[in-house]
C-alpha positions as CSV (number, residue, x, y, z in Angstrom):
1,X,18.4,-12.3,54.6
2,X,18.7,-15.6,52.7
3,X,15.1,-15.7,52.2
4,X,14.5,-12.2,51.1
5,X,17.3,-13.3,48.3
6,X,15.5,-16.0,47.1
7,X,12.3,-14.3,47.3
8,X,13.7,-11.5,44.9
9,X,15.5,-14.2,42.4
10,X,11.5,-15.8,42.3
11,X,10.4,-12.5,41.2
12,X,12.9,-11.8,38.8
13,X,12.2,-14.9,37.1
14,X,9.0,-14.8,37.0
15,X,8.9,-11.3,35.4
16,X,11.3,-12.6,32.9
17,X,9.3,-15.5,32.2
18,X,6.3,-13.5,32.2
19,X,7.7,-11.2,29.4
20,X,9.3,-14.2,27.6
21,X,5.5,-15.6,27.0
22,X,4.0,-12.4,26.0
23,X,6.2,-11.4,23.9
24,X,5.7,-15.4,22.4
25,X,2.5,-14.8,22.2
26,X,2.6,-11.6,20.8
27,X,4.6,-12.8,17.8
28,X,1.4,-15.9,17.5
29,X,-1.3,-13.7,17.4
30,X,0.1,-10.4,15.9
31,X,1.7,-12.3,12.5
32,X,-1.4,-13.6,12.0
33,X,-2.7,-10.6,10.3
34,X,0.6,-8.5,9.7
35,X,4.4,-8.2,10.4
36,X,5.4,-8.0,14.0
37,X,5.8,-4.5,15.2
38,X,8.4,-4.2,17.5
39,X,7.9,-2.8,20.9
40,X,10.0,0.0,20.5
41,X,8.3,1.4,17.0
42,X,6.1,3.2,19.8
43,X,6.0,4.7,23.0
44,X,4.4,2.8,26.3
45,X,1.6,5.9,26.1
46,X,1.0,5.2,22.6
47,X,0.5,1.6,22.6
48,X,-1.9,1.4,25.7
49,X,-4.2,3.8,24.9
50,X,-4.4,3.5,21.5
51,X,-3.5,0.9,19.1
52,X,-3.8,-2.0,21.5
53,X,-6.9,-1.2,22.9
54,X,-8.2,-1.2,19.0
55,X,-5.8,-4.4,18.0
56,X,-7.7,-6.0,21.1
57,X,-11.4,-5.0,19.3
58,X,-10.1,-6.4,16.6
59,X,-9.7,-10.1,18.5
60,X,-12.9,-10.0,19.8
61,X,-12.0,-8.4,23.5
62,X,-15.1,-6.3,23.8
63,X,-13.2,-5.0,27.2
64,X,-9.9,-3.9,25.0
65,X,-11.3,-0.7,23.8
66,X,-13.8,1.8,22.5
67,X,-17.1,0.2,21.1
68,X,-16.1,0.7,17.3
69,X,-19.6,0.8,16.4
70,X,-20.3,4.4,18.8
71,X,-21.3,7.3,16.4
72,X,-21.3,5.2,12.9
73,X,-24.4,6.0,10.4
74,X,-26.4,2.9,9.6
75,X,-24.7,2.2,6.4
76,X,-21.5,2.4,8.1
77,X,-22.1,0.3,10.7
78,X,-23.9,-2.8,8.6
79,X,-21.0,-2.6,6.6
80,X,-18.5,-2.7,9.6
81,X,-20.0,-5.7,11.4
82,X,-20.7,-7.5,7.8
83,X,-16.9,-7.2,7.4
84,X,-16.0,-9.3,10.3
85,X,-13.4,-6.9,11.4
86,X,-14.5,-7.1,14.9
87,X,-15.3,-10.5,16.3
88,X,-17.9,-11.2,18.8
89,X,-16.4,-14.1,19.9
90,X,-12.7,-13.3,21.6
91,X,-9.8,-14.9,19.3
92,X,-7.9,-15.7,22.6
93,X,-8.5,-15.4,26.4
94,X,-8.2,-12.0,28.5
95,X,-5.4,-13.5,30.4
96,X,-3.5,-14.2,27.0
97,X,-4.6,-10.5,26.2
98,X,-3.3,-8.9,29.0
99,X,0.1,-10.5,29.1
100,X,0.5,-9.2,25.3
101,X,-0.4,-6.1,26.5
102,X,1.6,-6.1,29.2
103,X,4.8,-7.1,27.4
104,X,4.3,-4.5,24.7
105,X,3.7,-1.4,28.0
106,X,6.8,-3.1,29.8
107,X,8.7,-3.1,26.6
108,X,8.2,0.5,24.8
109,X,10.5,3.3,25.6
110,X,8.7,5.8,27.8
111,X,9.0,8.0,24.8
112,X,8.9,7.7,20.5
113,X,12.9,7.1,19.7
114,X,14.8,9.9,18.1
115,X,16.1,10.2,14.3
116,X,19.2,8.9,13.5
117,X,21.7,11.6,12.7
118,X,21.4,12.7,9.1
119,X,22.4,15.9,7.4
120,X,19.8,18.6,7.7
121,X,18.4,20.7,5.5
122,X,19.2,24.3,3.9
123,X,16.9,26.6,3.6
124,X,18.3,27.7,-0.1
125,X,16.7,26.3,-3.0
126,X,18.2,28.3,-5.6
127,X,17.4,26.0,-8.9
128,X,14.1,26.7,-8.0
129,X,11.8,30.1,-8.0
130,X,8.8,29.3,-5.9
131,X,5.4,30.7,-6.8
132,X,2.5,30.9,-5.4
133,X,-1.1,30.0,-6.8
134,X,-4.9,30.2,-5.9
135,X,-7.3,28.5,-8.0
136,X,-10.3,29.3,-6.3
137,X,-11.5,31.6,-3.5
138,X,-12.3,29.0,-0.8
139,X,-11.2,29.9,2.5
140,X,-9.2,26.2,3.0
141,X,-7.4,24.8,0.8
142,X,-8.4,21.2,-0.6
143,X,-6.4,20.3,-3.1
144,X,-7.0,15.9,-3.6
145,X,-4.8,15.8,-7.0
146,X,-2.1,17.2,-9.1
147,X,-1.0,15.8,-12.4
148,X,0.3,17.1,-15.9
149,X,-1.4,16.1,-18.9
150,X,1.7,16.3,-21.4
151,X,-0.3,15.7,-24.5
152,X,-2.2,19.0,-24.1
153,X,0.4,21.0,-21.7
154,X,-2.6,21.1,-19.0
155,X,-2.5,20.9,-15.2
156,X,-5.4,19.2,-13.7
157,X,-6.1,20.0,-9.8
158,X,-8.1,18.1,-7.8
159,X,-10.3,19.6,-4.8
160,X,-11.4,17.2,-2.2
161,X,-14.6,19.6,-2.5
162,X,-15.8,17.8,-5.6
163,X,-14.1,20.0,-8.2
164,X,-11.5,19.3,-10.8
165,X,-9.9,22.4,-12.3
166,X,-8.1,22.8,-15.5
167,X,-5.3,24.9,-15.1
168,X,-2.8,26.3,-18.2
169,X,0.9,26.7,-19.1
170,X,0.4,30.1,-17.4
171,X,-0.9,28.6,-14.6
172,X,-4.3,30.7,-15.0
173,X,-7.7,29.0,-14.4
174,X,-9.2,27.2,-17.6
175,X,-12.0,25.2,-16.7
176,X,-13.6,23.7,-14.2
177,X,-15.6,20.4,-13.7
178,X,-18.0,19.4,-10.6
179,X,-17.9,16.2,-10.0
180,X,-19.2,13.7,-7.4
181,X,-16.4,13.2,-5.1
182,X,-13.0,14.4,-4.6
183,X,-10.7,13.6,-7.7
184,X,-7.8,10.9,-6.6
185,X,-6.0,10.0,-9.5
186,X,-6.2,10.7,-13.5
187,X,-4.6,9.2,-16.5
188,X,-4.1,10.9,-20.1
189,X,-4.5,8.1,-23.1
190,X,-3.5,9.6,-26.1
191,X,-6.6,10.8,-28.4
192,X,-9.1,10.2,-26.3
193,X,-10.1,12.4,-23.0
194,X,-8.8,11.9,-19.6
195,X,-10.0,9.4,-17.4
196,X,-10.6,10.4,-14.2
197,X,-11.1,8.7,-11.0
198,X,-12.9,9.6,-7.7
199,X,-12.2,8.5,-4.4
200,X,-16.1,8.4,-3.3
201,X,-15.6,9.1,0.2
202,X,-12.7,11.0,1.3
203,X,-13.0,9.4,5.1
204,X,-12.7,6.3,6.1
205,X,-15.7,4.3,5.0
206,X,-16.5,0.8,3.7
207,X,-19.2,2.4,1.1
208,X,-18.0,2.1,-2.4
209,X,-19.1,5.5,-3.7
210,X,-16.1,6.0,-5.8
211,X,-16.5,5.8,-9.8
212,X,-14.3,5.9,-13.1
213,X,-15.1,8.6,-15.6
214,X,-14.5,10.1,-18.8
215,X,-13.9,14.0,-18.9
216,X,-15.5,14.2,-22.4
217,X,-15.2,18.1,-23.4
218,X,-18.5,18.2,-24.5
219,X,-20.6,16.5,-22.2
220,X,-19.2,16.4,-18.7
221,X,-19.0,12.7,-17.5
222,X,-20.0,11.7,-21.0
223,X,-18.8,7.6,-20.0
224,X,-19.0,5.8,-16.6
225,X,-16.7,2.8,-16.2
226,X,-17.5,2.4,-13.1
227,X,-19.6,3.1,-10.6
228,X,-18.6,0.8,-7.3
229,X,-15.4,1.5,-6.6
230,X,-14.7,1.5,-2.5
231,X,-12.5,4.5,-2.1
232,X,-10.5,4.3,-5.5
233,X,-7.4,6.4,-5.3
234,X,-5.2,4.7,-8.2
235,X,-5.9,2.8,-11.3
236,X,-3.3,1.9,-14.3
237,X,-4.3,0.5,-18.3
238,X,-2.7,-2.3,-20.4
239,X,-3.5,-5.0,-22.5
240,X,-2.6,-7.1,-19.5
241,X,-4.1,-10.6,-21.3
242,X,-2.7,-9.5,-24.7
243,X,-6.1,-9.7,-26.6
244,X,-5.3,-6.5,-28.1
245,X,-8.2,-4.6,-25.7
246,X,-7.3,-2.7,-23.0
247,X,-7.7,-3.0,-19.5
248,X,-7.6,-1.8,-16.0
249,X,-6.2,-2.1,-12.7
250,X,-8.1,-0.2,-9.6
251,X,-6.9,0.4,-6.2
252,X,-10.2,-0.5,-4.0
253,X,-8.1,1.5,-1.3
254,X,-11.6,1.1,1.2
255,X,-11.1,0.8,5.1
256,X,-11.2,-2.5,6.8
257,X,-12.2,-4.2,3.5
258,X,-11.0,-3.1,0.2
259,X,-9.4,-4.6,-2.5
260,X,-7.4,-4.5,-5.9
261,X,-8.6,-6.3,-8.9
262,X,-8.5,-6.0,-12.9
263,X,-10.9,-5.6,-15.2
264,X,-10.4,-7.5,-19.0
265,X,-11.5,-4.9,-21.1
266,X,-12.2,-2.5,-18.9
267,X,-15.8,-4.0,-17.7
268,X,-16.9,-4.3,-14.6
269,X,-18.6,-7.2,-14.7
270,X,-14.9,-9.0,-16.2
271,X,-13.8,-8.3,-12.3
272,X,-10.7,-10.4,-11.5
273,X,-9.4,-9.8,-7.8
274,X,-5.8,-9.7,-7.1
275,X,-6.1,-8.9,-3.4
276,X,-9.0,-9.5,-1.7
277,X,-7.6,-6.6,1.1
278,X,-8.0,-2.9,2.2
279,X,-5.2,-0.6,2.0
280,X,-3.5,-1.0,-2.1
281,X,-2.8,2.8,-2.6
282,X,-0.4,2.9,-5.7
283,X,-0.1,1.3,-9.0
284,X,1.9,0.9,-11.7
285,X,2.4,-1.9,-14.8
286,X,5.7,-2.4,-16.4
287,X,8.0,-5.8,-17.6
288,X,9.6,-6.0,-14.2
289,X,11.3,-9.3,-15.7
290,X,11.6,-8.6,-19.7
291,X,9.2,-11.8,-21.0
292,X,7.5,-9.0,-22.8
293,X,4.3,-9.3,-20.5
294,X,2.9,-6.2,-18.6
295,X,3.4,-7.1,-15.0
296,X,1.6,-5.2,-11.8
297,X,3.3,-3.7,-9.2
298,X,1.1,-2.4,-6.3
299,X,1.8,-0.8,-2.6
300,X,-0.3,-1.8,0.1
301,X,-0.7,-0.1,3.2
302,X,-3.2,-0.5,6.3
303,X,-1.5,-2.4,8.5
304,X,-0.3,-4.6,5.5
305,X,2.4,-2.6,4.6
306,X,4.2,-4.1,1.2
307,X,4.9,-4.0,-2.4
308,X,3.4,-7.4,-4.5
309,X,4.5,-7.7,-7.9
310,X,2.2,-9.9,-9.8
311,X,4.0,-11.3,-12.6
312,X,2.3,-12.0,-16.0
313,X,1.9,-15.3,-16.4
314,X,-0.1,-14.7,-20.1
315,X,-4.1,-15.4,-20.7
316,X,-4.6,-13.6,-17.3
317,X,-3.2,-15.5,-14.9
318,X,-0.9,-14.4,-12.3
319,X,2.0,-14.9,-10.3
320,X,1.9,-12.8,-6.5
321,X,5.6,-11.8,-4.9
322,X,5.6,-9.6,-1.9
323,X,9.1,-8.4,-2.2
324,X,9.0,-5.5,0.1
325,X,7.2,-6.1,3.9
326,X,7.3,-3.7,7.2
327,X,5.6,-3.5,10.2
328,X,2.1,-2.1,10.3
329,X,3.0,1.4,12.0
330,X,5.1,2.3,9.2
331,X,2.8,4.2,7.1
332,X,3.7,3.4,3.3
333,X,2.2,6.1,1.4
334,X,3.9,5.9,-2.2
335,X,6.4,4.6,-4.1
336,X,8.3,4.8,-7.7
337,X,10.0,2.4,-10.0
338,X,13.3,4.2,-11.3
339,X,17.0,3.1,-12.2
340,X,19.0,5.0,-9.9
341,X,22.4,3.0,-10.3
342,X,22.0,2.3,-13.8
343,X,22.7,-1.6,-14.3
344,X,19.0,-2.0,-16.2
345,X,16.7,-3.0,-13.4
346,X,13.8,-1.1,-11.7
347,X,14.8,0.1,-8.2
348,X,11.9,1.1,-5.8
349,X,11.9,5.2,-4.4
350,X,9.3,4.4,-1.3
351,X,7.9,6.9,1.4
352,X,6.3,6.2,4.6
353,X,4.3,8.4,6.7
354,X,1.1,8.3,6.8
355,X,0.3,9.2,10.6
356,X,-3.9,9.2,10.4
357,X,-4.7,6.5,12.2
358,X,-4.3,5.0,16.0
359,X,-0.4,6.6,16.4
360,X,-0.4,10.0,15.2
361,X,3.2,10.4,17.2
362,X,6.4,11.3,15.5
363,X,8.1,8.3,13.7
364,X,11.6,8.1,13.9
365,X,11.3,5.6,10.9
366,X,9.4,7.6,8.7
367,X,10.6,9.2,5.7
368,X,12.5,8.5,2.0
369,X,14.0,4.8,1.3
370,X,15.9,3.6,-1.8
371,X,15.9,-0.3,-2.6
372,X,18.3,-1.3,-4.9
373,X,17.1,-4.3,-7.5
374,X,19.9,-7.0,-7.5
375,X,18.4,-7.7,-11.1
376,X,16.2,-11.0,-10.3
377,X,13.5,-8.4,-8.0
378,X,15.4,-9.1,-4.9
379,X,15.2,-5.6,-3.1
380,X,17.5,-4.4,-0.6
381,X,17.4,-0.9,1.1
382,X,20.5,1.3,0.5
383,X,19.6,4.8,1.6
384,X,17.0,6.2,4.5
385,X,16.5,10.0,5.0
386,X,14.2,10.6,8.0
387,X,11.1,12.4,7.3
388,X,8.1,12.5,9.8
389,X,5.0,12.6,8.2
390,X,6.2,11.3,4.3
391,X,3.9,11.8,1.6
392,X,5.7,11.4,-1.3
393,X,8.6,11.8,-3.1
394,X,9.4,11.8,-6.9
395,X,13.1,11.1,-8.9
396,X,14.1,13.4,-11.7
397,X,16.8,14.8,-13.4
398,X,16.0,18.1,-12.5
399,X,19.3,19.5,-12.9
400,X,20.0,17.7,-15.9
401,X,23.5,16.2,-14.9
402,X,22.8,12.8,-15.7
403,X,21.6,11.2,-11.9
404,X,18.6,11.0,-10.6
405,X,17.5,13.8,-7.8
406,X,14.4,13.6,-5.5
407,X,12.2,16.1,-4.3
408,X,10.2,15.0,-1.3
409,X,7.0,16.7,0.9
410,X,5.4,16.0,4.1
411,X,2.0,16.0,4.8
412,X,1.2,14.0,7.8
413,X,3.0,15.8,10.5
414,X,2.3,18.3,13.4
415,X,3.3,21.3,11.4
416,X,6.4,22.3,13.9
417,X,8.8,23.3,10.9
418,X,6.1,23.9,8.4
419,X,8.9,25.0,6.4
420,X,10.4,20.8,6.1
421,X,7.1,20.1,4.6
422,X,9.2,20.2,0.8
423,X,13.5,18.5,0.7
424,X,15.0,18.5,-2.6
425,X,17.7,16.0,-2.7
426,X,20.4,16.5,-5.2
427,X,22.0,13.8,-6.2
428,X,26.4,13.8,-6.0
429,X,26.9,10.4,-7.2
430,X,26.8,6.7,-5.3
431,X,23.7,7.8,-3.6
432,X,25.1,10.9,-1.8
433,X,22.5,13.6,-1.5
434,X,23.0,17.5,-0.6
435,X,19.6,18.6,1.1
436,X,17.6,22.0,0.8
437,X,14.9,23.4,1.5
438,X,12.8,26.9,0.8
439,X,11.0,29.3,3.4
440,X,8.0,28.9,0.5
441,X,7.3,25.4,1.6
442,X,5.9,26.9,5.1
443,X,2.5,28.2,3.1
444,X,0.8,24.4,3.2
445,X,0.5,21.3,4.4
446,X,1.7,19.2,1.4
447,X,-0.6,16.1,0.4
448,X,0.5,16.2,-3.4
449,X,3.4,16.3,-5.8
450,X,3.8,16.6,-9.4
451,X,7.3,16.9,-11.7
452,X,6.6,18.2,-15.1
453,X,7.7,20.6,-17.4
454,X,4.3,23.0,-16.8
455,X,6.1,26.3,-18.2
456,X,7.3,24.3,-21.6
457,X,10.9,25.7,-21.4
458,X,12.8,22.2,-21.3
459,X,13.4,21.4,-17.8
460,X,11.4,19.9,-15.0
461,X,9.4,22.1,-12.3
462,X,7.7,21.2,-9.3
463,X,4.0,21.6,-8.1
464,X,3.2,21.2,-4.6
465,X,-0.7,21.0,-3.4
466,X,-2.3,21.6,-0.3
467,X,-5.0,20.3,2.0
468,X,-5.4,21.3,5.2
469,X,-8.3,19.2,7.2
470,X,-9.4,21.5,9.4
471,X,-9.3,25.2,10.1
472,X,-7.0,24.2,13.2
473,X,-4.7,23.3,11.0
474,X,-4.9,27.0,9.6
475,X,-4.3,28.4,12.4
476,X,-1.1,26.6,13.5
477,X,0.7,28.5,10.3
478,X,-1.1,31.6,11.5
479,X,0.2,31.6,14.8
480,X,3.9,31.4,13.3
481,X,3.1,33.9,11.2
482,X,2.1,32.8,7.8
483,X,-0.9,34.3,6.6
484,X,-0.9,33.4,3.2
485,X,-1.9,29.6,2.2
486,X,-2.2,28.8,-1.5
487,X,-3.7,25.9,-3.1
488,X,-0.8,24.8,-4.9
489,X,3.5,26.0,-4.4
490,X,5.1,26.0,-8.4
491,X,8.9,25.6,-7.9
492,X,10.0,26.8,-11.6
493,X,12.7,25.1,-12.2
494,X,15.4,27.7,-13.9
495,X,18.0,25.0,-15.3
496,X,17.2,24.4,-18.7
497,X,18.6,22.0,-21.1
């Protein structure tokens, strides 16, 4: 008996001391590339046959996973191994590997944790009349961009099938542009026409296909900035060296290399790179700390997960802070600067969601985040709403009582309650939000968002667009009925000022 005692209090310690070490060495070796993700950010399925059988690849255990080469074009693959994103030598030992991968399996609840309790939705969204539009006559909808040119009053609609429509106040076709690649992001100087920007290749791909372009009314791509660009999908101007010229910023969004860089006076060949890294996805410039210098504020997902502010230092030179960090499942996908409690500095709106890659399960941690700014860009988070699948979200005024509201859609999510795919959040004061939703929201799978006043009568509406993948994704709405599937959802807003 005694001995059977002792045999079992070996064993126990053992085990413990077996997942002490891994989970030791699972903090050395994952923090060498990204946050430490938590065990419990997944399920036990999740992890083993998915992301650490890819994680492992990326160590150099050929014996961890799928050969990441299989089924790649040429281009593709000399690319991929040029990268160095999968080693041919192993990083660490198997043994080492398998006691990380069997602390993570040991560890991970059995299945993805729930949301925490928040208030749900209502499916009334009376400030709002919903109306559906179809630009074209293709059978899927596409849409890659929405924005609102307020010099001219025109919408511009990207289609990931390489077309850019121009859309009026009356929401009726106006023009439309072929271009090379889907449209990803578009900018509206005053004067002069639009810039445009296209992604290159919509999939994952190391090529850098993408290209910055003028929309000149007369002569269709009448400029090229740029013709290099590895999956571009946001770009911001300013004088950043204050030369009096203007220049750029570009989100090389690319794959497993990428990067974000400027360019003095909008040249290509005056390339200065910020981060030499894959995944920056949103941009903007502002004075985060009022020296009168434009300073850059980017998001960074793919497994990097952050916001950097680079802070003007004058004659281009730089200053990085990474003042917002999470773990590399999270899935940023956007983020704003806005004042929500009015004391003068920029808070950060963020959305994670993004749900494409090795852990397409449902997140309990995805969804809407406000950071508050304690004035010197410390940022700490002071409101979560849960959200699988986040896309983005956007703070107005939209019912013009003096606080900021946010409306919010869902794109990267299993299409369950299509009709969640759109939350407005109106805003009561001290960052107390009454939720709602509208039936109309169930049409698409929402990938893009745009606030603007697009019927000119003072207040600000709501354009939703949609991109469905696949035709299976079609079908999923048609089984619950919903037949009809628009390229883009107008919510009119009907407070006016």
């Amino acid at each position: 008996m005694i001995s059977k005692i002792w045999g079992f209090f070996i064993t126990l310690f053992w085990a413990i001391n077996g997942f002490s070490q891994g989970k030791e060495l699972a903090l050395t070796y994952c923090q060498s590339c990204h946050l430490y993700p938590e065990p419990s950010l997944l399920d036990k399925k999740t992890w083993a046959n998915s992301v650490l059988p890819n994680m492992g690849l990326r160590l150099g255990i050929k014996e961890a996973g799928k050969n990441p080469y299989e089924d790649l074009d040429p281009k593709e693959e000399a690319l991929l191994r040029a990268s160095g994103t999968y080693p041919e030598t192993p990083q660490l030992s198997l043994d080492v590997w398998n006691q990380i991968v069997d602390f993570y399996v040991k560890a991970a609840p059995d299945s993805p944790l729930l949301q925490p309790k928040h208030a749900l939705s209502q499916p009334k969204l009376s400030q709002f009349e919903a109306q559906e539009i179809k630009v074209h006559d293709k059978p899927i909808p596409q849409t890659s961009l929405v924005k609102f040119n307020p010099n001219n009053g025109i919408l511009y609609v990207g289609d990931a099938q390489n077309e850019l429509y121009e859309v009026d106040s009356l929401l009726q076709l106006r023009t439309t542009w072929n271009v090379d690649s889907p449209p990803s992001a578009i900018l509206f100087p005053r004067n002069v026409p639009p810039r445009l920007l296209t992604i290159g290749s919509f999939r994952p791909s190391e090529q850098a296909l993408g290209k910055l372009i003028v929309l000149d009314t007369a002569v269709a791509n009448a400029t090229l900035y740029f013709d290099t660009i590895q999956r571009g999908v946001d770009f911001a101007t300013a004088d950043l060296n204050q030369d009096g010229k203007e220049d750029v910023v570009i989100c090389h969004f690319g794959n497993n290399t990428g990067k974000l860089a400027w360019y003095e006076s909008m040249l290509p060949e005056k390339e200065y790179v910020l981060l030499a890294l894959p995944g920056a996805r949103k941009v903007e410039i502002r004075d985060m700390n009022n020296d009168k210098k434009p300073d850059i504020i980017v998001l960074v997902a793919q497994a990097r997960e952050s916001i950097h502010i680079f802070y003007n230092l004058g004659k281009g030179q730089f200053s990085e802070k990474v003042v917002l960090q999470f773990p590399p499942v999270y899935g940023v996908s956007y983020f704003e600067l806005v004042d929500f409690n009015k004391d003068g500095a920029m808070d950060i709106l963020l959305t994670n969601g993004d749900n494409w890659d090795y852990s397409a399960i449902s997140k309990n941690y995805h969804g809407i985040r406000i950071f508050l700014n304690d004035g010197k860009d410390t940022f700490k988070e002071a409101w979560f709403y849960p959200l699988f699948g986040t896309s983005k979200a956007v703070a107005r005024d939209f019912d013009n009582d003096g606080d900021l509201d946010i409306a919010a859609i869902s794109f990267y999510d299993d299409l369950n309650q299509p009709e969640q795919g759109f939350l407005y959040f109106s805003n009561k004061g001290n960052l107390q939000f009454d939720v709602s939703s509208t039936p109309a929201a169930a049409t698409g799978k929402w990938l893009t968002l745009e606030a603007a006043d697009i019927d000119r009568d003072g207040d600000t509406d709501l354009v939703l667009g949609s991109y469905f993948h696949n035709i299976g994704e079609l079908t999923k709405l048609m089984f619950k009925g919903i037949f009809s599937v628009p390229q883009l959802l107008v919510l009119k807003n009907k407070q006016k000022k």
